[in-house]
Backbone bond lengths (Angstrom), bond angles and torsions (degrees), N, CA, C in turn:
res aa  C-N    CA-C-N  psi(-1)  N-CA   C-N-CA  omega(-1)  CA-C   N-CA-C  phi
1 X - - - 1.463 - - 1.528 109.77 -
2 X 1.354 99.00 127.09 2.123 98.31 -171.80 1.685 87.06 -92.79
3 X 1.533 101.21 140.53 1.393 137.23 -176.81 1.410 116.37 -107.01
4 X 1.443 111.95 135.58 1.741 111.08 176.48 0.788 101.27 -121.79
5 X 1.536 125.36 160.31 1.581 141.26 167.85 1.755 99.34 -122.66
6 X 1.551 111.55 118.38 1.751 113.04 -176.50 1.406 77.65 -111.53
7 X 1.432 101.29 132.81 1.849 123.42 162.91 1.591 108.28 -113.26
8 X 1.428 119.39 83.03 1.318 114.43 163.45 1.641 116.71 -144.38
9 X 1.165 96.87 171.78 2.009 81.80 -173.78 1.791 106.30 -118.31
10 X 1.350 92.87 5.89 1.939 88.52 170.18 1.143 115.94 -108.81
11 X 1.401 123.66 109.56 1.176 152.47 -163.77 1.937 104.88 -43.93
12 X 0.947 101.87 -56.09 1.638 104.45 -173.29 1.428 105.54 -67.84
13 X 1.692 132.56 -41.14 1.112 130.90 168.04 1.728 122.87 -52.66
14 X 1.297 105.56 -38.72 1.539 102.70 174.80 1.644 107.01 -59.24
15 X 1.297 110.79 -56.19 1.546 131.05 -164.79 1.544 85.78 -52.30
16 X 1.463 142.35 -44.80 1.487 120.86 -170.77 1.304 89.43 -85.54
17 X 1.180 150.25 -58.28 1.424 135.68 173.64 1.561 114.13 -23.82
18 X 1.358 89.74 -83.46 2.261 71.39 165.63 1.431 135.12 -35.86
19 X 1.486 97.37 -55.45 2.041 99.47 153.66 1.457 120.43 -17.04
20 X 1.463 116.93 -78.83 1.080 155.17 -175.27 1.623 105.38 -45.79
21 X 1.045 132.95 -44.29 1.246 146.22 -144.38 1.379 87.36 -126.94
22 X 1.057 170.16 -35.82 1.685 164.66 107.19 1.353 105.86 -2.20
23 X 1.311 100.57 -64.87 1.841 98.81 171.15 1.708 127.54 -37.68
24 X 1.699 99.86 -56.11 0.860 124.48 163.81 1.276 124.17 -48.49
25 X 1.246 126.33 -71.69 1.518 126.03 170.80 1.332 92.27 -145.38
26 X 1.765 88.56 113.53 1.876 87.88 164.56 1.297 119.05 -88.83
27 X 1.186 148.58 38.93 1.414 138.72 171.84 1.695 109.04 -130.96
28 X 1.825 91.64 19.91 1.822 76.87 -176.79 1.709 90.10 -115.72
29 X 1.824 83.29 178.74 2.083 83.17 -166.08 1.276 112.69 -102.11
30 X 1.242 133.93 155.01 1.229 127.91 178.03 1.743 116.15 -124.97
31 X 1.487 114.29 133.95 1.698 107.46 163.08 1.425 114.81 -111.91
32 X 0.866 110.68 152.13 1.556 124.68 -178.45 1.909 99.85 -99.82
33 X 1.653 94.38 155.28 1.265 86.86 -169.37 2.740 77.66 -157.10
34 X 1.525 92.70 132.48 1.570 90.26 -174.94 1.609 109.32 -79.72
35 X 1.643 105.82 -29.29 1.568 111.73 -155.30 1.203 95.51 -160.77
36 X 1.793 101.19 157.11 2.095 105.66 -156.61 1.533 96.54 -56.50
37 X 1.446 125.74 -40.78 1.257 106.30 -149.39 1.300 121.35 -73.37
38 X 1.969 113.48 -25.21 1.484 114.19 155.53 1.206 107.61 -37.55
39 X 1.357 101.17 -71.68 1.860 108.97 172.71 1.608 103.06 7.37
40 X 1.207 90.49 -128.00 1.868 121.16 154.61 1.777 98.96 3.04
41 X 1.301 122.71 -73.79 1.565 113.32 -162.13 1.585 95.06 -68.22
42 X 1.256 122.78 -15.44 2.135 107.93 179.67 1.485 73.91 -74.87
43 X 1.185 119.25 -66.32 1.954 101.06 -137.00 1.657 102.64 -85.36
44 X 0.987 121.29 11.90 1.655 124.36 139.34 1.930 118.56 -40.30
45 X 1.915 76.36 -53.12 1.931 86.67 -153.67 1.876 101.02 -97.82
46 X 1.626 96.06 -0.10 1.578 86.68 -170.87 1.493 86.47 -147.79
47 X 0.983 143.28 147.17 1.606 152.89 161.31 1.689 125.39 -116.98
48 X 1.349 109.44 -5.37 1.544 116.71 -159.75 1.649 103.98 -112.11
49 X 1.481 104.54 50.21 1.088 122.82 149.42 1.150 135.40 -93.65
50 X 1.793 123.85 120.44 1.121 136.28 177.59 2.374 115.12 -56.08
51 X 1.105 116.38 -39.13 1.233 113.03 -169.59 1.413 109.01 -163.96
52 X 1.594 106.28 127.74 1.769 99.73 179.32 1.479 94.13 -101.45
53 X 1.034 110.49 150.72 1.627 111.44 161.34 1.906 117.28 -128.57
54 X 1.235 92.81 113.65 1.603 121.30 -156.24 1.958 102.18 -93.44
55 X 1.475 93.26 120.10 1.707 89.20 158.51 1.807 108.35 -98.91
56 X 0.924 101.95 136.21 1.635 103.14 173.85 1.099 136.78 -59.04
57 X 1.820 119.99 -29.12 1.182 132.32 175.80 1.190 121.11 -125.93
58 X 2.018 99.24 92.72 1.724 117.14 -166.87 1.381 93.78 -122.98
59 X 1.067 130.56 172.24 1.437 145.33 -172.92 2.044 106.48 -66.24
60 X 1.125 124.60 121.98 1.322 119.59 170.35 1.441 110.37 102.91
61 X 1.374 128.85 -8.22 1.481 121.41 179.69 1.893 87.61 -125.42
62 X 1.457 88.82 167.30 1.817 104.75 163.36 1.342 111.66 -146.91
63 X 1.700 95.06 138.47 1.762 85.47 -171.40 1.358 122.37 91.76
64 X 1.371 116.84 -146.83 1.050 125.96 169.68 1.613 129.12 -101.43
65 X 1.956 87.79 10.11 1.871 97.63 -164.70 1.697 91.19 -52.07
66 X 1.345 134.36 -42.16 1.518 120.00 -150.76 1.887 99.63 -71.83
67 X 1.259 110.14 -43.47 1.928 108.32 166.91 0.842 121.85 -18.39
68 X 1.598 102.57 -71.82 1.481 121.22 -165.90 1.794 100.33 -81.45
69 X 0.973 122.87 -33.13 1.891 110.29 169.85 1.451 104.94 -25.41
70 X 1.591 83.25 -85.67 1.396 108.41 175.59 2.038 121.43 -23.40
71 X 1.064 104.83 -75.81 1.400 126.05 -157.96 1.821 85.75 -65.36
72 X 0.912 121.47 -33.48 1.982 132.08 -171.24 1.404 82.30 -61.28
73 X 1.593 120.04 -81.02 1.279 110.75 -156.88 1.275 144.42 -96.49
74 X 1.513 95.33 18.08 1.833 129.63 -174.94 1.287 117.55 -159.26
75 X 1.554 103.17 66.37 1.254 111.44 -162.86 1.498 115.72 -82.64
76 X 1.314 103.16 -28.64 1.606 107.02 143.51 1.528 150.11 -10.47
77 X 1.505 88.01 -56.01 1.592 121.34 -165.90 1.870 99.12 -79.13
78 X 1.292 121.12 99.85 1.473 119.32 167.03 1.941 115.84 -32.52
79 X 0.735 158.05 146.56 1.610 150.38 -177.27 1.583 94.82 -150.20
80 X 1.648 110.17 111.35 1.389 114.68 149.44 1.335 133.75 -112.83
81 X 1.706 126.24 121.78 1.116 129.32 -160.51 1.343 118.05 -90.73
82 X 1.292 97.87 115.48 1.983 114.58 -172.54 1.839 88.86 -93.71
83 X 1.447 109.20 102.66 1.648 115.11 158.61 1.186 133.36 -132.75
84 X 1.437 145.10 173.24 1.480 132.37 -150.93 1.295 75.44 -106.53
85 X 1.193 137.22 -57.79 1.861 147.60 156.58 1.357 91.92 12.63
86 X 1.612 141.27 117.04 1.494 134.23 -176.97 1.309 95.76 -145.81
87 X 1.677 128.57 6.23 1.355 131.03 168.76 1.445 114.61 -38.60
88 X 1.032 162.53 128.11 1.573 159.45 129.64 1.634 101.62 -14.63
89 X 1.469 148.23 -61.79 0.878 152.87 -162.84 1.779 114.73 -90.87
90 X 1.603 103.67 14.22 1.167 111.80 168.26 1.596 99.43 -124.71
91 X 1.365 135.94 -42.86 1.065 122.77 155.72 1.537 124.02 -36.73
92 X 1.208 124.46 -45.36 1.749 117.17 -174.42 1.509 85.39 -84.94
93 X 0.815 131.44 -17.47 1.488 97.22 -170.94 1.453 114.97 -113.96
94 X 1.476 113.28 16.78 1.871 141.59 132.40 1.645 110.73 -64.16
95 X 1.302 127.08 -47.22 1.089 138.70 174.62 1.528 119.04 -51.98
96 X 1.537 104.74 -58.80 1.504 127.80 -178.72 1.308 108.64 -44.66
97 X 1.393 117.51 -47.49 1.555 124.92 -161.94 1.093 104.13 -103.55
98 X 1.860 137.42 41.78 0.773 139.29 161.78 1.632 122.57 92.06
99 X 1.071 124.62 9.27 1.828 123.09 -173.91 1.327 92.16 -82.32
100 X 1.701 92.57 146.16 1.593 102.00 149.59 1.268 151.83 -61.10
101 X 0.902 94.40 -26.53 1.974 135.48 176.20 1.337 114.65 -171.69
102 X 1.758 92.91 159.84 1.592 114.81 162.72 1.653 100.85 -110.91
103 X 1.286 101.61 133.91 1.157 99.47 151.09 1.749 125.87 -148.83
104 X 1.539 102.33 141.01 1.818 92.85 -154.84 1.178 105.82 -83.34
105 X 1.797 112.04 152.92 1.357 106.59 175.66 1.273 136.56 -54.17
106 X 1.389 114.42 -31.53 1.439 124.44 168.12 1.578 115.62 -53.13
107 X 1.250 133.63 -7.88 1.185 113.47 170.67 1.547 123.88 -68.60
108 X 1.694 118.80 168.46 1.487 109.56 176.56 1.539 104.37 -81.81
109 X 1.048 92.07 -172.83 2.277 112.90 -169.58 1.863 90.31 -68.68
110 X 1.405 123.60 -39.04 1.333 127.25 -171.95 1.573 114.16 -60.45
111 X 1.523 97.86 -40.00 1.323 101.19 -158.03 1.850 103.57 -87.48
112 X 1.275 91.42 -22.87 1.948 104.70 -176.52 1.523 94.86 -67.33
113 X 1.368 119.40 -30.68 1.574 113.34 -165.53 1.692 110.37 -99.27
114 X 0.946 114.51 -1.04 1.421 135.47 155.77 1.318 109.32 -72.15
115 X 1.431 115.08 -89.46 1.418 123.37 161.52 1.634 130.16 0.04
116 X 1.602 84.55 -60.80 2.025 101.24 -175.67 1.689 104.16 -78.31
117 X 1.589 98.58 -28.69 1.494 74.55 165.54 1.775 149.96 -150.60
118 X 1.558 69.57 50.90 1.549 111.52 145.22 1.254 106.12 -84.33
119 X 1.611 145.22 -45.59 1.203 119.48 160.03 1.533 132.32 -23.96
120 X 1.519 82.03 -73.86 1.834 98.98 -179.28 1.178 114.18 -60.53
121 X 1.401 137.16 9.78 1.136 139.40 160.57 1.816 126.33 -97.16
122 X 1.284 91.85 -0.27 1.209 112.11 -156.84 1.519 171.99 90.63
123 X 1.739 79.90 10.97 1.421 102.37 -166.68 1.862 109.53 -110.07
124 X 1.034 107.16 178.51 1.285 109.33 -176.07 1.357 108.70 -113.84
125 X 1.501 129.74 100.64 1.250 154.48 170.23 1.993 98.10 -47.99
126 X 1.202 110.25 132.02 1.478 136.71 162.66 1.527 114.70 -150.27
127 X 1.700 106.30 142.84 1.063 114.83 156.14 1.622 122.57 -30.50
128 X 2.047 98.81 140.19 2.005 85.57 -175.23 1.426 101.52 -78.64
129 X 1.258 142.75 -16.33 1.376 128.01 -171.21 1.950 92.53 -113.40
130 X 1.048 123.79 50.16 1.594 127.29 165.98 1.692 102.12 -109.61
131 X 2.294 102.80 123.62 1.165 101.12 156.56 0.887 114.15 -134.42
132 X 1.394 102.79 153.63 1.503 115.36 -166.14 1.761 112.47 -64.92
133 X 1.253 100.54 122.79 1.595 119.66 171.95 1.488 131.70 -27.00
134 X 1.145 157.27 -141.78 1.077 163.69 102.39 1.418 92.26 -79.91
135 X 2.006 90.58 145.54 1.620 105.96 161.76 1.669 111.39 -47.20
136 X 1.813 92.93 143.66 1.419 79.62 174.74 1.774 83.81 -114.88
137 X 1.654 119.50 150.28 0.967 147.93 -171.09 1.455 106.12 -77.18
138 X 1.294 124.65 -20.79 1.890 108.76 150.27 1.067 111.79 -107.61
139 X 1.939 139.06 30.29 1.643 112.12 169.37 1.550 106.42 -81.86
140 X 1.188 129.57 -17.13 1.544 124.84 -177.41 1.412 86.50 -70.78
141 X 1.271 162.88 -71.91 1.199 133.82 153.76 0.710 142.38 60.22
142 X 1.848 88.60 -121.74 1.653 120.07 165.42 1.458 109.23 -56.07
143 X 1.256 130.51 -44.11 1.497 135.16 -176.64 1.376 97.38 -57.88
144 X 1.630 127.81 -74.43 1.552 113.20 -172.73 1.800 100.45 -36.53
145 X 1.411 138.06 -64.37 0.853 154.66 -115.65 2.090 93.67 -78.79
146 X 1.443 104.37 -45.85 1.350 117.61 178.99 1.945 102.77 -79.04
147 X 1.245 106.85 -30.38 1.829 88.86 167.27 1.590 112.26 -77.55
148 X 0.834 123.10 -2.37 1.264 123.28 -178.19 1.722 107.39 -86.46
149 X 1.182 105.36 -47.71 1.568 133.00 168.89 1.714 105.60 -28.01
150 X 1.419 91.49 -44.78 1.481 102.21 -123.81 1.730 80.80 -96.84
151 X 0.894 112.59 -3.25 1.789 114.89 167.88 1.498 111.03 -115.81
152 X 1.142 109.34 47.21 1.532 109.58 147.26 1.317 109.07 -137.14
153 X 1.784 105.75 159.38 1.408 121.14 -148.26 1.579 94.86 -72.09
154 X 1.610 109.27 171.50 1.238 118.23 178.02 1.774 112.50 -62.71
155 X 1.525 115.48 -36.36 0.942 119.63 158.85 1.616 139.27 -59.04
156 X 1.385 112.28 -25.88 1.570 116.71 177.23 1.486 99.97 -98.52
157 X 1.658 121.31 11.54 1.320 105.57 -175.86 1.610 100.82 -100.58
158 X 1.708 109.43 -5.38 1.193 116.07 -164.54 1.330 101.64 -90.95
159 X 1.550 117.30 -47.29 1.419 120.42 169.18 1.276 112.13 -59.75
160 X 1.569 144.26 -10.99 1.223 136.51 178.69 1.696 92.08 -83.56
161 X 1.386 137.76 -39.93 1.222 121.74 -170.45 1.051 101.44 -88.54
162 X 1.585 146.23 28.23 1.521 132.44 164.96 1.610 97.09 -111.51
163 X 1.338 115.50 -28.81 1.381 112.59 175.56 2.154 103.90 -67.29
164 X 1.011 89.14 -30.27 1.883 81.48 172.33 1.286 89.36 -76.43
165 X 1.313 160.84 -78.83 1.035 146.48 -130.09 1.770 111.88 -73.86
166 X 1.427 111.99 14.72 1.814 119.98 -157.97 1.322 125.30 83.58
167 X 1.686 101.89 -32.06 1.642 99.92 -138.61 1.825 92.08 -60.76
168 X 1.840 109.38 156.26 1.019 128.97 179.44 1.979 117.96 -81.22
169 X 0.982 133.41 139.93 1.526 136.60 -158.58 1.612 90.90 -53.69
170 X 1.132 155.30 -38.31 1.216 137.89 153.61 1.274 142.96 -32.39
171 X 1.551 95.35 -57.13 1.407 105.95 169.30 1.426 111.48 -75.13
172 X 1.395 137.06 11.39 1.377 145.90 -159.08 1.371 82.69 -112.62
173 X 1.642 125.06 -58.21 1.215 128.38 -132.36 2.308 87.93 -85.87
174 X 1.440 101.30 -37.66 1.255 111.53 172.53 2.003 120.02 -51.07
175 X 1.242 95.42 -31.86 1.837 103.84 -178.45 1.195 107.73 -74.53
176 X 1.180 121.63 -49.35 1.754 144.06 -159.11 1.565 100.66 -106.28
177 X 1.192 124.00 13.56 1.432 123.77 -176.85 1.700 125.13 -2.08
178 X 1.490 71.48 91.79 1.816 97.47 -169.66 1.606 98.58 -148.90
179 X 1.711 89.93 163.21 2.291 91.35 177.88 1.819 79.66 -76.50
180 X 2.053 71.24 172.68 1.766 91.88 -179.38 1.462 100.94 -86.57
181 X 1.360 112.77 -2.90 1.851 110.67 162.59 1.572 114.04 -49.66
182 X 1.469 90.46 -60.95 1.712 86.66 -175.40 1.401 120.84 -76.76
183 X 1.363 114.70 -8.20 1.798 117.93 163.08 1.424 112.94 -74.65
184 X 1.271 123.19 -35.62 1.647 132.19 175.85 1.871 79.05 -57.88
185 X 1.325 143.31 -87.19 1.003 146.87 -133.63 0.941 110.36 -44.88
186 X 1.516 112.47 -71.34 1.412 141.36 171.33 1.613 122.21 -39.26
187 X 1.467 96.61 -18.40 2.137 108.87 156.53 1.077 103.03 -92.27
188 X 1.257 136.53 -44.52 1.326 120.45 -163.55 1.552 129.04 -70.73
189 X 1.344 105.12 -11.96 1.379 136.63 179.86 1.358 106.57 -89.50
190 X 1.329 116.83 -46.20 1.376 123.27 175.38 1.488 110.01 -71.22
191 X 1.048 118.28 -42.01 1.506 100.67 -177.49 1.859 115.24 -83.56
192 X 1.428 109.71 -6.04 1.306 130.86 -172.85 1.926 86.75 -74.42
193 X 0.986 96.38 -71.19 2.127 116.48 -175.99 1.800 101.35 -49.68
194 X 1.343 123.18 -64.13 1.232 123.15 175.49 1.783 108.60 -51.65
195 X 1.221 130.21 -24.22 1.391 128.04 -158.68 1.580 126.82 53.89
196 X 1.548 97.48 51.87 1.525 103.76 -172.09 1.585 100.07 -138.89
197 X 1.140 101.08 178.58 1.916 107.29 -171.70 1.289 121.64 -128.72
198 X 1.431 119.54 -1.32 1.404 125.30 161.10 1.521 125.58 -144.06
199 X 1.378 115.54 164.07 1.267 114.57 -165.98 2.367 96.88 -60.57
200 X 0.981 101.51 -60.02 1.585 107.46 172.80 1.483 124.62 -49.81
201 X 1.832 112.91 -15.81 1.569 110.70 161.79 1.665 111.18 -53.81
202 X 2.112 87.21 -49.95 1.653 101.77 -143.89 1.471 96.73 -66.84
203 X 1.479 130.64 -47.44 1.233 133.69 154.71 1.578 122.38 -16.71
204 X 0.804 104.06 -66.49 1.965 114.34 -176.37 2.101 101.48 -69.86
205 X 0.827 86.32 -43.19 1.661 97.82 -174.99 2.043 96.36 -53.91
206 X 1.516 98.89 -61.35 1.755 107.63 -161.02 1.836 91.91 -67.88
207 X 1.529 135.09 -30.22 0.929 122.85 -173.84 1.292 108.02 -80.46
208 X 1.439 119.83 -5.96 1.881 97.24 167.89 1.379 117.70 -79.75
209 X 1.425 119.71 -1.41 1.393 105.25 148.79 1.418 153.72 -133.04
210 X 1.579 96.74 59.92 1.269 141.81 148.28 1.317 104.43 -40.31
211 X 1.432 101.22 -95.68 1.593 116.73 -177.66 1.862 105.80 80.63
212 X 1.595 86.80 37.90 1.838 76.02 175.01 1.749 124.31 -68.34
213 X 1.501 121.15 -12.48 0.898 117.71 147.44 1.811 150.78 -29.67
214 X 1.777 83.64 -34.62 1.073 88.43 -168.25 1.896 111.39 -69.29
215 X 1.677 86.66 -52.57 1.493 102.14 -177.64 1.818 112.23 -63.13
216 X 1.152 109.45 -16.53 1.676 102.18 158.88 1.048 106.66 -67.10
217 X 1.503 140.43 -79.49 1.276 142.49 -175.33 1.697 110.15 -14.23
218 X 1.799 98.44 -64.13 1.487 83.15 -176.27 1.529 131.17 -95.29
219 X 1.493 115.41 20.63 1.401 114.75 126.82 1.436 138.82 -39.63
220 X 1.599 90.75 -39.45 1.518 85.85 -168.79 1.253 126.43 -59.47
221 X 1.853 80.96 -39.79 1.659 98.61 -151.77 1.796 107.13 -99.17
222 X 1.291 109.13 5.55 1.574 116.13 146.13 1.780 85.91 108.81
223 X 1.370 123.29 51.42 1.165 124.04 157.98 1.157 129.46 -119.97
224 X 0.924 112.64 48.53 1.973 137.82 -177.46 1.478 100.56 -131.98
225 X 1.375 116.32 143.02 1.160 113.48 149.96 1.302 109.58 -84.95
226 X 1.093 100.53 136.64 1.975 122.33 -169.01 1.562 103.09 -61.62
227 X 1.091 133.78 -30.90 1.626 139.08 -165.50 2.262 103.87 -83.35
228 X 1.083 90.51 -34.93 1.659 84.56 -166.64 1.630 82.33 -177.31
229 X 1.768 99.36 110.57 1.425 111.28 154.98 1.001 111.01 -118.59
230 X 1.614 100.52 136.86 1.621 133.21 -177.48 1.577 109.00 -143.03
């Protein structure tokens, strides 16, 4: 029985995702999940999921931090991103960091179940009017920048997101209830793996791929669906 994992936090959007995925194959199972860190605690307790399908803009990540969570520590796991986000320069750079597909929310239940499975078939799902960009001259970059990512433990990936959040190796060591020995460690490794030399490199370094720019831009310019962008 093929298994889904839906990561989104608007209730009516999952429910057509399930639609969609019934259409698709009705005899496979699906969990719902509102925010990455449900995320993360299902595929803790369960791993034998065929396909997550990820909106990008849920409560607690920015950018693409929830992608790359994901894709860092289950790299395994195929991930296709269903977002209202319909920029061209947010699609490749969903692509870049490893997704299987984009696919925008505005499509119908027909076309999502097409889409998903053309995934599962192996292909890489894109928007029908998406073209591909010119190279941009820092994604080899950002790409080295996310394999690098992508070899640290589930645990130093957690202390890398409290160091974005400020908090000090105490208050790190206080969340994750551990000494601040093993939080000192767990940086030193991280900035060893990232190839950087201070807690404020690794910071500035992981926020270039954010890219909250991008998804402003296509607010502006009327590439969101206006109801719930993700």
């Amino acid at each position: 029985m093929l298994r889904f994992l839906i990561i989104d936090d608007h209730p009516l959007f999952r429910e057509a995702l399930q639609s969609a995925l019934q259409l698709a194959y009705p005899d496979a199972e699906t969990v719902e999940a509102r925010l990455i860190e449900e995320a993360l605690n299902v595929l803790e307790q369960e791993q034998d999921f065929d396909l997550a399908l990820l909106d990008l803009s849920i409560p607690g990540v920015q950018g693409f931090e929830g992608l790359l969570t994901i894709r860092t520590r289950y790299p395994r796991l195929p991930v296709v991103v269903v977002s209202g986000h319909e920029d061209p320069r947010v699609v490749s750079e969903t692509l870049s960091y490893g997704a299987a597909g984009f696919i925008p929310k505005s499509a119908r239940k027909d076309d999502l179940a097409k889409a998903i499975r053309e995934v599962m078939e192996g292909e890489v799902c894109v928007p029908r009017n998406f073209v591909e960009l010119p190279d941009d001259p820092g994604r080899e970059d950002r790409a080295e920048l996310v394999r690098r990512l992508a070899t640290l433990t589930p645990q130093q990936t957690r202390v890398l997101g409290m160091l974005r959040q400020g908090l000090l190796n105490k208050q790190i060591a206080y969340e994750l209830q551990v000494g601040e020995t093993t939080v000192k460690a767990h940086v030193s490794e991280i900035l060893r793996k990232l190839h950087v030399y201070s807690r404020t490199q690794a910071v500035i370094e992981v926020s270039r791929l954010d890219h909250g720019e991008l998804f402003r831009d296509a607010e502006e310019f009327g590439g969101v669906d206006g109801n719930k962008q993700g």
